[in-house]
C-alpha positions in Angstrom: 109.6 -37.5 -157.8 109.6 -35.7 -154.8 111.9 -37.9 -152.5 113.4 -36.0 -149.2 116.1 -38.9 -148.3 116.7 -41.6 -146.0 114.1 -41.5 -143.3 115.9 -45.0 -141.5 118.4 -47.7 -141.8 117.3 -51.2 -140.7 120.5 -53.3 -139.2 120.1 -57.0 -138.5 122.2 -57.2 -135.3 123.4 -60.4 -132.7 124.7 -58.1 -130.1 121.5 -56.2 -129.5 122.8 -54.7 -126.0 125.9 -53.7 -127.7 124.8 -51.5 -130.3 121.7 -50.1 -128.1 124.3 -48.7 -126.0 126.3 -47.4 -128.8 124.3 -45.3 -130.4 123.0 -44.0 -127.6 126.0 -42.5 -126.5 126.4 -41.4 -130.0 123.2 -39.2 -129.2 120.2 -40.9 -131.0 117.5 -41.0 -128.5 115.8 -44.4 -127.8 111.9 -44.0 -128.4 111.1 -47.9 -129.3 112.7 -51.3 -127.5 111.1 -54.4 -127.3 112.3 -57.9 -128.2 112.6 -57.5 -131.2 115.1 -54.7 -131.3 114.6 -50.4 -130.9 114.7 -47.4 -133.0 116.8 -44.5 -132.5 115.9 -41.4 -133.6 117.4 -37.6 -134.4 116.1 -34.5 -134.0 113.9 -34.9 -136.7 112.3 -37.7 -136.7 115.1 -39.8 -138.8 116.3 -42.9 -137.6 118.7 -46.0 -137.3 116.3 -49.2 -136.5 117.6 -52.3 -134.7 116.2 -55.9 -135.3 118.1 -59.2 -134.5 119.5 -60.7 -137.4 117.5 -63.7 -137.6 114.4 -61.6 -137.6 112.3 -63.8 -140.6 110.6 -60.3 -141.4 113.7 -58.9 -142.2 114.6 -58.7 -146.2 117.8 -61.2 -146.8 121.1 -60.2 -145.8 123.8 -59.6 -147.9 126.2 -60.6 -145.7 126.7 -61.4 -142.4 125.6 -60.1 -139.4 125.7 -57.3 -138.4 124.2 -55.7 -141.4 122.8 -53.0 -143.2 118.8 -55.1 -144.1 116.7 -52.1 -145.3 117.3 -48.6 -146.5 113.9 -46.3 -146.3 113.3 -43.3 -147.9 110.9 -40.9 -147.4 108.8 -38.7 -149.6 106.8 -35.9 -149.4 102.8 -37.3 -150.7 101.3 -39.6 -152.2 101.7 -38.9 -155.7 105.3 -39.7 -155.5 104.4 -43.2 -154.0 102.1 -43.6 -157.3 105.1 -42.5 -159.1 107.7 -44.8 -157.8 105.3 -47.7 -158.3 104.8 -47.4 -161.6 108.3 -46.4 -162.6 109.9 -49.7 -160.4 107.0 -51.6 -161.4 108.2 -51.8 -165.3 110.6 -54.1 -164.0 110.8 -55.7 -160.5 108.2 -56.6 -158.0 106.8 -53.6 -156.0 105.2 -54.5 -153.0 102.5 -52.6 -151.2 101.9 -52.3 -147.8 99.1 -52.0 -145.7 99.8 -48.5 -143.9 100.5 -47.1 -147.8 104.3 -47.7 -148.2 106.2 -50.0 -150.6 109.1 -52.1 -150.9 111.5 -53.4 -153.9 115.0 -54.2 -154.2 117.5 -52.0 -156.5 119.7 -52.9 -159.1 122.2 -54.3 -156.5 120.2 -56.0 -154.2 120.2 -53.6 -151.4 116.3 -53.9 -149.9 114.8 -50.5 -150.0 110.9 -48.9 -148.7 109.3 -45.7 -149.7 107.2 -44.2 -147.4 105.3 -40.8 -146.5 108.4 -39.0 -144.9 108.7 -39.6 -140.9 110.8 -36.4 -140.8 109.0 -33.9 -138.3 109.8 -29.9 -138.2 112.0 -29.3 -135.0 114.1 -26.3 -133.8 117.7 -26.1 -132.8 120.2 -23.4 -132.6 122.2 -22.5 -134.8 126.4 -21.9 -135.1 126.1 -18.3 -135.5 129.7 -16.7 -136.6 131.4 -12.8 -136.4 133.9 -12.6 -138.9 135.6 -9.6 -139.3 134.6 -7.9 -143.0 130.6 -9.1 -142.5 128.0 -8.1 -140.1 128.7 -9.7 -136.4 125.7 -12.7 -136.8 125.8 -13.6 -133.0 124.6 -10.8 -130.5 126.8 -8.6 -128.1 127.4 -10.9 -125.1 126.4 -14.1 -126.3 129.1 -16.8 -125.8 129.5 -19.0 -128.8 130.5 -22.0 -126.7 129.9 -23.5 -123.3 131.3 -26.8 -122.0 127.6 -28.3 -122.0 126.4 -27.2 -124.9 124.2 -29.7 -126.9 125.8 -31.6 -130.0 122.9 -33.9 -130.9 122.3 -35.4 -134.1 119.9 -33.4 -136.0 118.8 -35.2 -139.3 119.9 -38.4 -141.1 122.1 -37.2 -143.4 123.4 -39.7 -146.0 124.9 -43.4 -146.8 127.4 -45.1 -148.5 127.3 -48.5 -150.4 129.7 -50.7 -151.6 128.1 -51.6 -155.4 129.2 -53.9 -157.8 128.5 -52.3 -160.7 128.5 -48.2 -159.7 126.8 -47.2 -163.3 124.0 -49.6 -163.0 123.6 -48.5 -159.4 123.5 -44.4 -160.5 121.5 -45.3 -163.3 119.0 -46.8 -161.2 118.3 -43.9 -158.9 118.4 -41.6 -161.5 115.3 -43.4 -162.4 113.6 -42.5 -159.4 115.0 -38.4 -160.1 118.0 -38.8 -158.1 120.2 -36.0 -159.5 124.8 -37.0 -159.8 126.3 -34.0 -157.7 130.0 -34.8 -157.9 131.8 -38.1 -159.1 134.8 -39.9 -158.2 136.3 -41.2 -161.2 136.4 -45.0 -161.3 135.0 -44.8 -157.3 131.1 -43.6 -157.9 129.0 -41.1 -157.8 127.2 -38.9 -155.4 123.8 -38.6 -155.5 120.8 -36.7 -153.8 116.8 -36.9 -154.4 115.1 -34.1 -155.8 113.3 -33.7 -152.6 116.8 -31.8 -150.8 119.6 -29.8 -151.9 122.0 -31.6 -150.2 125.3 -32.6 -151.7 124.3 -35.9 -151.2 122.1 -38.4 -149.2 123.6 -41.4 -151.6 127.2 -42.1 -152.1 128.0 -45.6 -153.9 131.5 -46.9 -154.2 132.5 -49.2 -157.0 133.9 -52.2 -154.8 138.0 -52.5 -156.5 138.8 -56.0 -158.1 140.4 -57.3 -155.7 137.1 -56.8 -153.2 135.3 -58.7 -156.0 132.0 -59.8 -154.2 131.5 -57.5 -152.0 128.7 -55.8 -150.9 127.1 -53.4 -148.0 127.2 -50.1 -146.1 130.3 -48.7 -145.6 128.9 -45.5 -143.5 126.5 -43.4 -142.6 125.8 -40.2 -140.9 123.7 -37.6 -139.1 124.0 -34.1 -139.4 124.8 -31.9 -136.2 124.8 -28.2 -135.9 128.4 -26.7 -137.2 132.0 -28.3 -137.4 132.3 -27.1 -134.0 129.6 -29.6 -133.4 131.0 -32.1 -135.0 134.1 -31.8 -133.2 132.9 -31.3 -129.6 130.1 -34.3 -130.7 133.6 -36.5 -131.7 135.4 -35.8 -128.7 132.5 -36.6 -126.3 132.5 -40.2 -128.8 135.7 -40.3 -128.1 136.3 -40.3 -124.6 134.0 -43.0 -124.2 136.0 -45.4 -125.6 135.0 -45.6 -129.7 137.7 -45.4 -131.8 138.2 -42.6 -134.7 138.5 -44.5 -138.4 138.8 -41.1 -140.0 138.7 -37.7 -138.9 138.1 -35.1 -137.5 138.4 -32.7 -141.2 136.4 -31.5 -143.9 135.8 -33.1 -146.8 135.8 -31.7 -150.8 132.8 -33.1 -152.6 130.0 -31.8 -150.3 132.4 -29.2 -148.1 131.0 -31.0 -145.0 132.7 -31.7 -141.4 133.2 -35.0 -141.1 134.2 -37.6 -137.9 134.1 -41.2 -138.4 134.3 -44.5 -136.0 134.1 -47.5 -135.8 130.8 -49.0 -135.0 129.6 -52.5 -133.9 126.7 -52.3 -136.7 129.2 -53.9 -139.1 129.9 -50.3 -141.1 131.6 -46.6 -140.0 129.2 -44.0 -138.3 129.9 -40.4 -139.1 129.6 -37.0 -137.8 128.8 -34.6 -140.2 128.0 -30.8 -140.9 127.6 -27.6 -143.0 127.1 -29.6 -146.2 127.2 -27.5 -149.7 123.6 -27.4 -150.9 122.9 -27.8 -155.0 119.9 -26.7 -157.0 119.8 -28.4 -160.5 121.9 -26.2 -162.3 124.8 -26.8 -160.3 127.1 -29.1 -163.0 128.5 -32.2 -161.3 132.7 -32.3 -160.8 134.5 -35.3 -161.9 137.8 -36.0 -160.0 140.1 -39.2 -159.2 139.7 -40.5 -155.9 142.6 -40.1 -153.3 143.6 -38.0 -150.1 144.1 -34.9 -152.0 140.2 -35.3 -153.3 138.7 -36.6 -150.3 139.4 -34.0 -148.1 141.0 -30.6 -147.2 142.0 -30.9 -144.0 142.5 -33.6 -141.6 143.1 -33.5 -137.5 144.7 -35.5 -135.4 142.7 -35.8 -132.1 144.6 -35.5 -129.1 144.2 -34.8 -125.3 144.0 -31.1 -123.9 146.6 -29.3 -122.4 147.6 -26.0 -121.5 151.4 -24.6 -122.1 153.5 -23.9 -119.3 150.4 -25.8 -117.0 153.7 -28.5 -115.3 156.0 -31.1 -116.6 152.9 -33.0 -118.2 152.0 -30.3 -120.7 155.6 -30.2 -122.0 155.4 -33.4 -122.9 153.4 -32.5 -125.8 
């Protein structure tokens, strides 16, 4: 089944203004507002949609507001649409739409759609690198950085569930030819559709014991250009107030750039880059989860400064 990945996430939200604003200045630009909420979009075409919570149109929560209401993938022709259909429709009610797309819920109740992919071609620069040892890749006299260069979200890259039950959950997907990249042992596994070689577009976490009950996003992120990206992206974030839950460092499982905050849609939003890519040979890695796993590196942000600049700099 040729599924590219996540082409939105729906949120039911009671601060509309709130999270308008922040992901704008995350760098989703606004191409939808009405009453009933917006849609954000990257680069691409991908996007985060906003509805207010007690939109009746909505699938059910599973929680609270503010919360993840609808996960939409999208695919690449209508045959995979047949497919899905008939594969879901074994088991669960697969409903169809009138513009061609259809709707289900998976194993652990998260709401999902399938639809012919929004994603659009686009171009951007790219993070072009001279390392000594290889052929210079950025031209004489070309400046790799400026302090107005663009970091702006390029492509939804992936999301992360809380599950219940993590081997029903991969078993699930694997129905629809999602392929298990790397696993955390006892965490979950990471997952992408046959339709990308991305590390992942899917990560599911097996909620612990004592989070019994449990259930909902616990992230999600776009790709940008480069780490450099993500950290000039971040520190832009930053300095408008959001806070950092995790980052800025680069990650294990996937080898990608990552930047967390906090976020008022009721989950972490991430910065991410440079993610591995995996054809189907590539034989998933099992490891236990913890901070030696999880990443390789991890910054500290801090403010700039400049030694031997006065008797502020030496404080640091």
């Amino acid at each position: 089944m040729n599924i590219i990945g996540p082409d939105e996430l729906v949120f039911g939200v009671d601060d509309m203004e709130g999270c308008t604003q922040f992901l704008l200045d995350y760098g989703l630009r606004q191409v939808a507002d009405n009453r009933k909420g917006g849609r954000f979009e990257a680069l691409d075409g991908t996007a985060i949609v906003l509805r207010r919570a007690d939109d009746p149109t909505l699938p059910p929560p599973l929680g609270p507001a503010p919360s993840l209401r609808e996960t939409a993938y999208g695919v690449a022709d209508h045959s995979t649409l047949k497919a899905i259909a008939a594969e879901l429709g074994k088991d669960r009610e697969v409903r169809h739409a009138s513009d061609g797309s259809l709707s289900c819920m998976d194993d652990m109740g998260f709401a999902l759609r399938f639809q012919l992919t929004a994603r659009r071609p686009f171009s951007a620069p790219a993070d072009l690198t001279n390392a000594p040892g290889s052929p210079p890749q950025r031209p004489v006299n070309v400046v790799a950085v400026t302090p107005d260069m663009s970091a702006t979200p390029r492509t939804l890259s992936h999301v992360v569930l809380f599950v219940a039950d993590a081997a029903k959950a991969e078993a699930f997907y694997s129905r629809l030819g999602f392929l298990t990249t790397d696993r955390f042992i006892g965490g979950g596994p990471f997952m992408r559709p046959a339709g990308t070689l991305d590390h992942h577009t899917l990560f599911m976490i097996q909620v612990p014991p004592f989070m019994k009950g449990m259930k909902g996003v616990e992230h999600f992120a776009f790709h940008v250009g480069s780490g450099t990206e993500v950290l000039l992206a971040g520190t832009r974030f930053e300095a408008k107030g959001y806070k950092t839950a995790w980052g800025p460092g680069r990650h294990l499982f996937g080898s990608n750039w990552f930047w967390y905050f906090n976020s008022p849609l009721g989950c972490h939003i991430e910065y991410d880059a440079d993610m591995d890519q995996h054809d189907d040979s590539w034989i998933a890695r099992e490891r236990p989860a913890n901070a030696d796993t999880s990443q390789l590196f991890l910054f500290t942000r801090r403010d700039k400064w400049f030694p031997g600049g006065g008797p502020e700099s030496s404080n640091h």
